[in-house]
C-alpha positions as YAML, in Angstrom:
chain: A
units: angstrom
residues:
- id: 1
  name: UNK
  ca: [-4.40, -40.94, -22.39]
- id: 2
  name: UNK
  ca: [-2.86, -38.79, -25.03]
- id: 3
  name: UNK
  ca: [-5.13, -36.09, -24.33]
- id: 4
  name: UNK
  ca: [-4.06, -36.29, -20.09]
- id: 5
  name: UNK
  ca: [-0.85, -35.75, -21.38]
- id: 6
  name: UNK
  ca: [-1.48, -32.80, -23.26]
- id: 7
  name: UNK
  ca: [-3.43, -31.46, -20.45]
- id: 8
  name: UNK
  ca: [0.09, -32.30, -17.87]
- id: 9
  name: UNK
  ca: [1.97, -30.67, -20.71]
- id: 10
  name: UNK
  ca: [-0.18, -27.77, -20.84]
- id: 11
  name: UNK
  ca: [-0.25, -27.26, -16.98]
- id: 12
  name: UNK
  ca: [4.01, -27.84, -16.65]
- id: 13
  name: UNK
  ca: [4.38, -24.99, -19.70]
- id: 14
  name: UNK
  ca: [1.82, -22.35, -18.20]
- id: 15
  name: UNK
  ca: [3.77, -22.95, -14.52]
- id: 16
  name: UNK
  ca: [6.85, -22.34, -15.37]
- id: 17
  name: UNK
  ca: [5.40, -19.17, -17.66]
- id: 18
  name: UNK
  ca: [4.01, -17.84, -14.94]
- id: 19
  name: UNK
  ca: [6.45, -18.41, -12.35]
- id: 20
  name: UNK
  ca: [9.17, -16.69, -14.99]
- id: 21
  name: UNK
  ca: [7.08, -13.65, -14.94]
- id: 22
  name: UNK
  ca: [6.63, -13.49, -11.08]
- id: 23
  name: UNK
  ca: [10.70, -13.37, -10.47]
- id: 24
  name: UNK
  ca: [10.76, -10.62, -13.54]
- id: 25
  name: UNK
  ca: [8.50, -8.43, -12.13]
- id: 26
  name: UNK
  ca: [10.23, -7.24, -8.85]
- id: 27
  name: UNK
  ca: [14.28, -6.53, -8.90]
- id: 28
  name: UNK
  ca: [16.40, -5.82, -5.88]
- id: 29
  name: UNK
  ca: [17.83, -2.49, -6.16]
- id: 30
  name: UNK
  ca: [19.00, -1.84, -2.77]
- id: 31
  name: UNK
  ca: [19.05, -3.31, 0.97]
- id: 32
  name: UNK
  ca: [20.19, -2.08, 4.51]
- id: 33
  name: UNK
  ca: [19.78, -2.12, 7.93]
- id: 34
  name: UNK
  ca: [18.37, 0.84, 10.29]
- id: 35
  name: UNK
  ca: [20.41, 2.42, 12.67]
- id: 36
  name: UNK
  ca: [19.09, 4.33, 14.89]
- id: 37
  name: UNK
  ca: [18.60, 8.30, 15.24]
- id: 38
  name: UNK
  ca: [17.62, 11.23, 17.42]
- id: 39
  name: UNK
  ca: [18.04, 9.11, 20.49]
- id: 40
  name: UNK
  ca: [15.13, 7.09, 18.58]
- id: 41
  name: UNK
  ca: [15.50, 2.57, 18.39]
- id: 42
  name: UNK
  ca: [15.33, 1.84, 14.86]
- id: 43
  name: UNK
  ca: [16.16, -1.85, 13.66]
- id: 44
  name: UNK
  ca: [14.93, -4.01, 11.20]
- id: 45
  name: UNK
  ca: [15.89, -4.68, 7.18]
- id: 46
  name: UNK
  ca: [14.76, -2.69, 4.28]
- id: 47
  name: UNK
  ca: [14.88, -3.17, 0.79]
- id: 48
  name: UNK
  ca: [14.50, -1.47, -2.41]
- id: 49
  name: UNK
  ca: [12.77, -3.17, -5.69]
- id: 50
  name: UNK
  ca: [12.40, -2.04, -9.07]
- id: 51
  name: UNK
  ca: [8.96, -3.44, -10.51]
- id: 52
  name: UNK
  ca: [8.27, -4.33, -13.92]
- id: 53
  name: UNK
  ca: [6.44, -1.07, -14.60]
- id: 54
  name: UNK
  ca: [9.64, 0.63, -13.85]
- id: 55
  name: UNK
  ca: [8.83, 2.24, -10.70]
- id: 56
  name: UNK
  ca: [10.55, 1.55, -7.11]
- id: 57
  name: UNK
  ca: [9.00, -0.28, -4.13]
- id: 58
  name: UNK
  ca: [10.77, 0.39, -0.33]
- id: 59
  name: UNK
  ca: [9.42, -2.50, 1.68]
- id: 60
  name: UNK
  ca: [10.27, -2.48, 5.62]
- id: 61
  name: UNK
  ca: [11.16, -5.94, 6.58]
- id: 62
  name: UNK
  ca: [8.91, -8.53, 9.14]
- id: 63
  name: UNK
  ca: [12.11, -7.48, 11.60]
- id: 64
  name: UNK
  ca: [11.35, -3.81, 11.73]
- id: 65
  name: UNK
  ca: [10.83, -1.20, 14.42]
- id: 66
  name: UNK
  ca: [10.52, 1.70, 15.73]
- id: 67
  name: UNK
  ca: [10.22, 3.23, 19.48]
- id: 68
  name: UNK
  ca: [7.44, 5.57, 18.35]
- id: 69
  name: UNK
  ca: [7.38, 9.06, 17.74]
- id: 70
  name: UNK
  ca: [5.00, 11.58, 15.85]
- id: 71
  name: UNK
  ca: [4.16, 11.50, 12.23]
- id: 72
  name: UNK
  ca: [7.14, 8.54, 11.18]
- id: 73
  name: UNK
  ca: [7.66, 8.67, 7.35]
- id: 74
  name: UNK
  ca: [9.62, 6.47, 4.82]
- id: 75
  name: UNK
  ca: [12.34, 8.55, 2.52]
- id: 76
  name: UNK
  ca: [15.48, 8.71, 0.70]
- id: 77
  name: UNK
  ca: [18.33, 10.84, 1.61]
- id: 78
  name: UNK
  ca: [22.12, 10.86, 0.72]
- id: 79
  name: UNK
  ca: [24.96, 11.10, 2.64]
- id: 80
  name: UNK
  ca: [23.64, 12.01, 5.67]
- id: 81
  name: UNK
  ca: [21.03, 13.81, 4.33]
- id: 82
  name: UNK
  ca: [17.07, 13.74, 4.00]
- id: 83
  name: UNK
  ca: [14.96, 14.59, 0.65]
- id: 84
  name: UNK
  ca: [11.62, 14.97, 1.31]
- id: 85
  name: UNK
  ca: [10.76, 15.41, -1.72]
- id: 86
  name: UNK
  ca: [11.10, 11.54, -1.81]
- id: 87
  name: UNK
  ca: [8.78, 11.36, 0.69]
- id: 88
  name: UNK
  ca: [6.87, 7.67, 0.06]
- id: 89
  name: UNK
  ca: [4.34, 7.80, 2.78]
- id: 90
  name: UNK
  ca: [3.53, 7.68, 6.47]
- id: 91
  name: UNK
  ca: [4.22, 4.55, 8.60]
- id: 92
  name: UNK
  ca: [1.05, 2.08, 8.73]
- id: 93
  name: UNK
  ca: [2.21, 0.31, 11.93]
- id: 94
  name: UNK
  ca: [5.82, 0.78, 14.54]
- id: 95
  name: UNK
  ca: [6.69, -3.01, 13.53]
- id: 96
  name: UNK
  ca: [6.31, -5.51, 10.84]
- id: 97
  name: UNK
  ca: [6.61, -5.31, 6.79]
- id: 98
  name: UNK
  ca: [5.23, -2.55, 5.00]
- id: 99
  name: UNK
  ca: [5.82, -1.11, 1.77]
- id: 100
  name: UNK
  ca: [5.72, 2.19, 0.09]
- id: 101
  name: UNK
  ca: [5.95, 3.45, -3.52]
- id: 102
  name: UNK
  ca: [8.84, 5.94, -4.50]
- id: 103
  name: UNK
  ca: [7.16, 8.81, -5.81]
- id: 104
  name: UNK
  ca: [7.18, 9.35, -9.60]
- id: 105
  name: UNK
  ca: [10.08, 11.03, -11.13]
- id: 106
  name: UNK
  ca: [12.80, 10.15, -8.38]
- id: 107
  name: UNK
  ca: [15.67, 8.44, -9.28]
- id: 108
  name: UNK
  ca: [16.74, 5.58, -6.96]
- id: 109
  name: UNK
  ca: [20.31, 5.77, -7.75]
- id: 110
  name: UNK
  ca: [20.71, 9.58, -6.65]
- id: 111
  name: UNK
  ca: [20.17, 8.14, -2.92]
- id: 112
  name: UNK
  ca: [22.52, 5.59, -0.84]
- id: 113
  name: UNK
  ca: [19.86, 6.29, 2.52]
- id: 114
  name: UNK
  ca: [16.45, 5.05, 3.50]
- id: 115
  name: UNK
  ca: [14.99, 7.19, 5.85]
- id: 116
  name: UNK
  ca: [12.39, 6.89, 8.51]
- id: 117
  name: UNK
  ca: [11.68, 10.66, 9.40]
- id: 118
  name: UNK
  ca: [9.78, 12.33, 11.57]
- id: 119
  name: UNK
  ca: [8.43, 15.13, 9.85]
- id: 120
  name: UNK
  ca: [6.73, 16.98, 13.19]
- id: 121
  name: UNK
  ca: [10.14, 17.60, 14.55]
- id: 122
  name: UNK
  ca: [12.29, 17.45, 11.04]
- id: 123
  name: UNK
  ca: [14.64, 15.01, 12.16]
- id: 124
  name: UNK
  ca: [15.78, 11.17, 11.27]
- id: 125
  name: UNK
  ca: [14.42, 8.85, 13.31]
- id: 126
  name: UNK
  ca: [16.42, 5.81, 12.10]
- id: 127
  name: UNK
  ca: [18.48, 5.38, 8.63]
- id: 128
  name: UNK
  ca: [19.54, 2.69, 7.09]
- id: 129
  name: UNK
  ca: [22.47, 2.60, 4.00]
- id: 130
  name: UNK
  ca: [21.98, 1.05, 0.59]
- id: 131
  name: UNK
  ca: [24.31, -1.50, -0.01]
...
């Protein structure tokens, strides 16, 4: 019996280890909604997580959308504006969650804007702002 309740113990301590270190990994930097642009429909959440390794996630939300258009990326901009050097990658699907890695060396806090661009035609085709 004493040795079940080691073994309960045991099993409690490394659940609540692990689950500690889940939640620590991932922190909300950022989150918005997408507006549309360019006569383009973009809606759906985004949001913007710092992982434990210190670099940035931007993950689309199951709500998201887009009308379609050529060669849709993911990006950071400020003010109104688009920086492709922060390019983070090329859209998988129109709809649905997706994520994308920030690219090395970009600081999150220089942008208020998630872009999706279209980078065909250089123009937004929805943004949403970082609150």
């Amino acid at each position: 019996m004493f040795k079940t309740i080691q073994t309960v113990i045991a099993v409690a301590l490394f659940a609540v280890i692990s689950l500690t270190a889940l939640t620590a990994q991932a922190e909300t930097v950022g989150s918005g909604t997408f507006v549309g642009a360019s006569d383009h429909i973009t809606t759906g959440g985004v949001e913007i997580t710092k992982n434990a390794d210190g670099s940035h996630t931007i993950t689309l939300g199951e709500d998201f959308s887009l009308d379609g258009a050529p060669d849709p990326r993911v990006g950071l901009g400020k003010d109104g504006n688009f920086n492709g050097n922060t390019d983070s990658g090329k859209l998988a699907n129109l709809t649905g969650s997706q994520s994308f890695t920030v690219p090395a060396g970009i600081d999150i806090a220089d942008f208020n804007e998630v872009y999706i661009w279209c980078e065909k035609f250089s123009v937004p085709l929805g943004v949403a702002s970082l609150g």
